[in-house]
PLY file of the C-alpha trace (Angstrom):
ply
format ascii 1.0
element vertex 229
property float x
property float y
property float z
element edge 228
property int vertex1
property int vertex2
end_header
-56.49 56.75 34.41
-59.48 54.31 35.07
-62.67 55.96 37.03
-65.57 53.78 38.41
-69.39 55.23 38.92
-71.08 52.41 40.91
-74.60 51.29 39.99
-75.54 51.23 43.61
-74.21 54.21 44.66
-74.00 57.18 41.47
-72.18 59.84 44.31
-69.36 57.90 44.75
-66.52 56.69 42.67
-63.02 54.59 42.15
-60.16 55.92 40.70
-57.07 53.72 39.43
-54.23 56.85 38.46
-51.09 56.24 36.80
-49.88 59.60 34.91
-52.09 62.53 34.02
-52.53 64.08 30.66
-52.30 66.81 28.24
-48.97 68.83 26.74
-48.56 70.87 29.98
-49.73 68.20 32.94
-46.92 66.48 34.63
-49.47 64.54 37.11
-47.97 66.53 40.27
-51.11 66.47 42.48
-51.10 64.44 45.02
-52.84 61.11 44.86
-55.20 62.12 47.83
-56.06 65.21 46.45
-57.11 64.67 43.01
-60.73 64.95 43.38
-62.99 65.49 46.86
-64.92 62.40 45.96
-62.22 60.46 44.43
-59.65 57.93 45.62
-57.01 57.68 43.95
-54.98 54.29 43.93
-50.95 53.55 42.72
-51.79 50.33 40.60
-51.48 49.43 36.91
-54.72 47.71 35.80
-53.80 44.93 33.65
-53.21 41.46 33.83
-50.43 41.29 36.11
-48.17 39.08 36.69
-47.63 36.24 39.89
-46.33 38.65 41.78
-48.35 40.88 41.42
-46.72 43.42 39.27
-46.22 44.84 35.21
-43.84 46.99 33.38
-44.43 50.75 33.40
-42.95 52.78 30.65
-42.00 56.21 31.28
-42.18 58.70 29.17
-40.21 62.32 29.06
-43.97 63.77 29.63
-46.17 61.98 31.64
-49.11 62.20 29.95
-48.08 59.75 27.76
-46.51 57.26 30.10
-47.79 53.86 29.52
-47.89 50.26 30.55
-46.87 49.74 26.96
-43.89 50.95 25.62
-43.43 53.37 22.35
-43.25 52.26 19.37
-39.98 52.16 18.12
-40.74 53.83 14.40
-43.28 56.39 15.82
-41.33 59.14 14.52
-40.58 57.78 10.99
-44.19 56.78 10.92
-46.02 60.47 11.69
-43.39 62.07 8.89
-44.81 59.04 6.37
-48.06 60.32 7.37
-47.09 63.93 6.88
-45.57 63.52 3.98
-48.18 61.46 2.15
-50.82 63.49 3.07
-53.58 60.83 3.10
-53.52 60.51 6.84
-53.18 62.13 10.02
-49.58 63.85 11.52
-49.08 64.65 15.80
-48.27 67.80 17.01
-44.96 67.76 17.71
-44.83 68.15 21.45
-46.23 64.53 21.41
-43.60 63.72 18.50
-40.79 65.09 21.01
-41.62 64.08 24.20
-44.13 60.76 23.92
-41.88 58.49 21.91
-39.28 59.10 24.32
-38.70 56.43 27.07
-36.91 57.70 29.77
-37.19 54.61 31.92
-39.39 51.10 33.16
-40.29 50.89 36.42
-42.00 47.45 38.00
-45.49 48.71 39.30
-47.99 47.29 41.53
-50.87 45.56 39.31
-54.03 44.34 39.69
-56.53 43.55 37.37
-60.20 44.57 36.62
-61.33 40.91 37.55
-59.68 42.04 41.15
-61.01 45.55 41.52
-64.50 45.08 40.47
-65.22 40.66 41.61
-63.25 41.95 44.98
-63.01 45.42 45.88
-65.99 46.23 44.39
-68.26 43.36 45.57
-68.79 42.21 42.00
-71.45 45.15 41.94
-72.68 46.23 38.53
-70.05 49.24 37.37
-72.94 51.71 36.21
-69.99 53.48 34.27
-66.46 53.26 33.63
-63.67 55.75 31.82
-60.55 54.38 30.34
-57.62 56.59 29.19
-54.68 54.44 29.35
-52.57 55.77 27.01
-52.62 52.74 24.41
-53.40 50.10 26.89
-57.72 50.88 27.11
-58.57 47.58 25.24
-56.20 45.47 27.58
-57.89 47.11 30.75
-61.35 46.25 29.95
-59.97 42.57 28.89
-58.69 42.09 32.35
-62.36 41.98 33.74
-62.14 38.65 33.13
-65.73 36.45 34.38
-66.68 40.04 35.64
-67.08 41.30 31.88
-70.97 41.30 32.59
-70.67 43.72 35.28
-69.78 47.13 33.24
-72.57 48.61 31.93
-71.38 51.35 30.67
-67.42 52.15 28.92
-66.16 55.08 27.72
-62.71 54.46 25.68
-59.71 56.44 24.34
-59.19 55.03 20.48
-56.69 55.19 17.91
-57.13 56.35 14.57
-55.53 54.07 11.55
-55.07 57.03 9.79
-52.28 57.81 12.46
-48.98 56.78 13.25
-49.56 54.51 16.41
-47.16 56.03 19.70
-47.43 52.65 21.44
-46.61 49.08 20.39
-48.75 47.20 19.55
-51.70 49.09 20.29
-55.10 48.37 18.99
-56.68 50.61 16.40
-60.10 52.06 16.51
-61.37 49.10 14.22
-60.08 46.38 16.32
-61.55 48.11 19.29
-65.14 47.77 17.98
-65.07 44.09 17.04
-63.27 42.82 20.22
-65.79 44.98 21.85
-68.91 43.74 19.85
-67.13 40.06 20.87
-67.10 40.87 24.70
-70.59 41.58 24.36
-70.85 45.33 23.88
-72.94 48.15 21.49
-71.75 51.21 20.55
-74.05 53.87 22.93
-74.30 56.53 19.92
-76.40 54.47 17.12
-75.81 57.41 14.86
-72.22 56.40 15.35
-72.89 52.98 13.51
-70.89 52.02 10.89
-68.66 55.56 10.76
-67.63 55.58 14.91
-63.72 55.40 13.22
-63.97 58.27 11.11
-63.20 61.48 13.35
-60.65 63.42 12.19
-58.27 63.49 15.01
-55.11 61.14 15.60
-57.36 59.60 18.63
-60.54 60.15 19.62
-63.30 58.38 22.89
-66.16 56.27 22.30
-69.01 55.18 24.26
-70.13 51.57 24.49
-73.31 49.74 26.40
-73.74 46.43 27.16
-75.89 44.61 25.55
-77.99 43.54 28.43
-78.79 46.86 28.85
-78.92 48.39 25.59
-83.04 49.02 25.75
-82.50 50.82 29.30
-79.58 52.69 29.35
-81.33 56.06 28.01
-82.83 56.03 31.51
-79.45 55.78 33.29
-77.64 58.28 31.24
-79.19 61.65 29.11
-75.90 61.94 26.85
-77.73 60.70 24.01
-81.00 61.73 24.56
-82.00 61.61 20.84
-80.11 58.84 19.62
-82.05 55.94 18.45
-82.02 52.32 19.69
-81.98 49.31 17.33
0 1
1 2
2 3
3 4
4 5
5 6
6 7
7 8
8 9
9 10
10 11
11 12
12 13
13 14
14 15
15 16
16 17
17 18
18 19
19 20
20 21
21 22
22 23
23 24
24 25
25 26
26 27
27 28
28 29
29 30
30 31
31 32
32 33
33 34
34 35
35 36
36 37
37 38
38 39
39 40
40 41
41 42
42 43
43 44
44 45
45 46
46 47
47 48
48 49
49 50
50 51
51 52
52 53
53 54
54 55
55 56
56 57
57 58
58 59
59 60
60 61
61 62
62 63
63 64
64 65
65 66
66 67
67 68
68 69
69 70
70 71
71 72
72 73
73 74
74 75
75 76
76 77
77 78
78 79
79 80
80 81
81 82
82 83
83 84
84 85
85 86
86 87
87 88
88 89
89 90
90 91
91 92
92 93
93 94
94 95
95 96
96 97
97 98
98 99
99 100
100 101
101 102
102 103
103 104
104 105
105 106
106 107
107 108
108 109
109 110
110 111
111 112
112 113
113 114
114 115
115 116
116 117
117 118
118 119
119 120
120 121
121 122
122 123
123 124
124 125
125 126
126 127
127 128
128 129
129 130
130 131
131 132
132 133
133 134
134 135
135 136
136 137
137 138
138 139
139 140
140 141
141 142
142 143
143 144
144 145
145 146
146 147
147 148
148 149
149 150
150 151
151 152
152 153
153 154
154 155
155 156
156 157
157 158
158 159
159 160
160 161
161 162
162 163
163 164
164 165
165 166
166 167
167 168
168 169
169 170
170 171
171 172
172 173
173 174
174 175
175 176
176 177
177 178
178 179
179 180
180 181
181 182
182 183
183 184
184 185
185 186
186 187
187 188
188 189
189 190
190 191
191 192
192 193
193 194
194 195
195 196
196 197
197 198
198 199
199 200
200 201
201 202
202 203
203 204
204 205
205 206
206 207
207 208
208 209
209 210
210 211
211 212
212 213
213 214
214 215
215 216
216 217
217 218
218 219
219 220
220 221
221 222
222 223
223 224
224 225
225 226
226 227
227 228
């Protein structure tokens, strides 16, 4: 799922769906009627290939569907974890049912450079949620030239201290240097220096960019009494 606030206009929204989430949601809304001010689009966001496509994996439980596939040792990974005790085990609906691919499918694709440089005007993104199920980093890399234009990122991330579902998938810590390298802050400063130790198998972070790291207070009261560097 990828959602769009637009600077210009903060009452209005895009939203890129592929599979909903949660134990018990099997994404059977819909598309037109997920949300009253939402539209809701059938495309992977990724970089796609020339004709205009990508690999979707599915899953036995939708939620977890993803444009990457499972990791093939997920299982024997989470009972390492379990058993060692120094890390962090999933419940086991998501040991059952997410490592489980049922199927690829060849989506439509498009990528971020393509929504926001052409659908979206190349208007400043005022704020942006990713949950894409392993693939968040990949989706924000996809803006391409048009990096500059989100201000504002929320992200799913991955603890190391848990078996990774997908392949490949980028852990919390490689999230916040390719990030910082792409020219983003974390939004929480109290955050700084401990944003990868929660104490769930996955967790969401906030990050500014850096052009607007002095202003964003005044777009957003989330963090109201965090302080700025």
């Amino acid at each position: 799922m990828l959602s769009f606030e637009p600077l210009l206009d903060k009452y209005s929204y895009l939203v890129s769906f592929s599979s909903g989430g949660g134990a018990e949601n099997n994404a059977a809304v819909n598309l037109g009627l997920q949300h009253r001010r939402g539209l809701a689009l059938p495309y992977a966001i990724a970089e796609c290939t020339a004709g205009g496509t990508t690999v979707f994996h599915v899953t036995s439980l939708d939620g977890c569907s993803s444009l990457r596939p499972p990791s093939a040792d997920f299982k024997q990974q989470n009972q390492q974890k379990r058993n060692a005790g120094t890390g962090m085990s999933w419940p086991s609906w998501v040991v059952e049912r997410c490592a489980h691919l049922q199927e690829e499918r060849s989506v439509p694709c498009v990528s971020l450079a393509t929504v926001v440089g052409e659908w979206l005007g190349g208007h400043p993104i005022a704020r942006m949620k990713v949950d894409a199920q392993g693939s968040d980093l990949d989706v924000i890399k996809s803006a391409g030239e048009f990096i500059n234009r989100l201000l504002f990122i929320n992200l799913e991330v991955h603890s190391e201290l848990a078996a990774p579902i997908y392949h490949g998938q980028a852990s919390c810590d490689d999230v916040l240097l390719t990030m910082q390298r792409m020219g983003f802050l974390l939004a929480d400063a109290r955050k700084i220096g401990s944003a990868c130790n929660f104490s769930t198998p996955e967790s969401n972070l906030d990050f500014v960019r850096r052009e607007v790291w002095p202003l964003w207070r005044s777009f957003y009261k989330d963090y109201a009494y965090c302080n700025l560097l």
